[in-house]
C-alpha positions as CSV (number, residue, x, y, z in Angstrom):
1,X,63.8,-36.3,92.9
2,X,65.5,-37.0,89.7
3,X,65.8,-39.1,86.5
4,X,68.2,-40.2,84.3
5,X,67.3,-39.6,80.4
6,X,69.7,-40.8,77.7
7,X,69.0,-39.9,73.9
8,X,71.4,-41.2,70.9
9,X,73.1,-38.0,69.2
10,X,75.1,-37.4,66.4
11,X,78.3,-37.0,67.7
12,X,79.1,-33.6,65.7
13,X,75.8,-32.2,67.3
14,X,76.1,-33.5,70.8
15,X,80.6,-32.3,70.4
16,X,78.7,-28.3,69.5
17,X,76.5,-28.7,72.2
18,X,79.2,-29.5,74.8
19,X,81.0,-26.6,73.4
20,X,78.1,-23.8,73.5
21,X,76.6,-25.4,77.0
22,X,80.2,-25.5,78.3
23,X,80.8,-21.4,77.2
24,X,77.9,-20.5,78.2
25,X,77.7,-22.4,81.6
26,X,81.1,-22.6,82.4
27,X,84.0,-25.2,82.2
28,X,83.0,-26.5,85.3
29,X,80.9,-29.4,87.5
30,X,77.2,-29.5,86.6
31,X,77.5,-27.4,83.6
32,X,75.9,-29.4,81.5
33,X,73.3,-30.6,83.3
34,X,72.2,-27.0,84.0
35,X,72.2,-26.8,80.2
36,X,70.1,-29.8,79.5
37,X,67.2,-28.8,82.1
38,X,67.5,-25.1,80.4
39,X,67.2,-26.2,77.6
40,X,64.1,-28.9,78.1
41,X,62.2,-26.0,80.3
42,X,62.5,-24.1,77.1
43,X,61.2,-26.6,74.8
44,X,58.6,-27.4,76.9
45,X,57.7,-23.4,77.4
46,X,57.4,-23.4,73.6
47,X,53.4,-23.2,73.7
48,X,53.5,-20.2,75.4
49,X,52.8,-17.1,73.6
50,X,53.5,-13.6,75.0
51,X,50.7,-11.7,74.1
52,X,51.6,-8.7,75.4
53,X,54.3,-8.2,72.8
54,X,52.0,-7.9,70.4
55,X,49.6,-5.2,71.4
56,X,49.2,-2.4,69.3
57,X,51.2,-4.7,66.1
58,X,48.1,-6.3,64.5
59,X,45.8,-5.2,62.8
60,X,42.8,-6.5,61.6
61,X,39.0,-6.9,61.2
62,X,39.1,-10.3,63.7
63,X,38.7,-9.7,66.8
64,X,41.4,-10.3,70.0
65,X,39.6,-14.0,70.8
66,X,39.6,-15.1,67.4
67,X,43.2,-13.8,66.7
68,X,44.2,-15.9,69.8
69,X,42.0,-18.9,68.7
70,X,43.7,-18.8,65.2
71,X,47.2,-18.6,66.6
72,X,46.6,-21.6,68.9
73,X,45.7,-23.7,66.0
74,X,49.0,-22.8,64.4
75,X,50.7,-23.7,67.0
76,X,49.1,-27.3,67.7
């Protein structure tokens, strides 16, 4: 199942986007719609945080619960 979403752009950002999506996709059929949905599963993703990247980086007297509690509030 599918929808249809339409959004008002400048046209100089949606003429780079075209451009990038089209390069990076290809110059052909579905290409940007593959870059839309890549794009939207990214920004939705953004909440997520990798802890695992930063073992062994931090260093303080708080401890791993209230480093993750604090970072969540940033992040909201």
């Amino acid at each position: 199942m599918s929808e249809v979403v339409k959004a008002e752009v400048p046209k100089a950002l949606a003429e780079k986007f075209r451009k990038r999506a089209l390069e990076i996709y290809g110059y052909r059929r579905g290409s940007m719609k593959r870059a839309i949905e890549d794009l939207m599963k990214r920004f939705i993703g953004l909440g997520r945080v990798d802890w695992s990247s930063l073992r062994g980086i931090l260093k303080s007297e708080l401890s791993s619960v209230e480093l993750q509690h604090r970072a969540w509030r940033e992040i909201d």
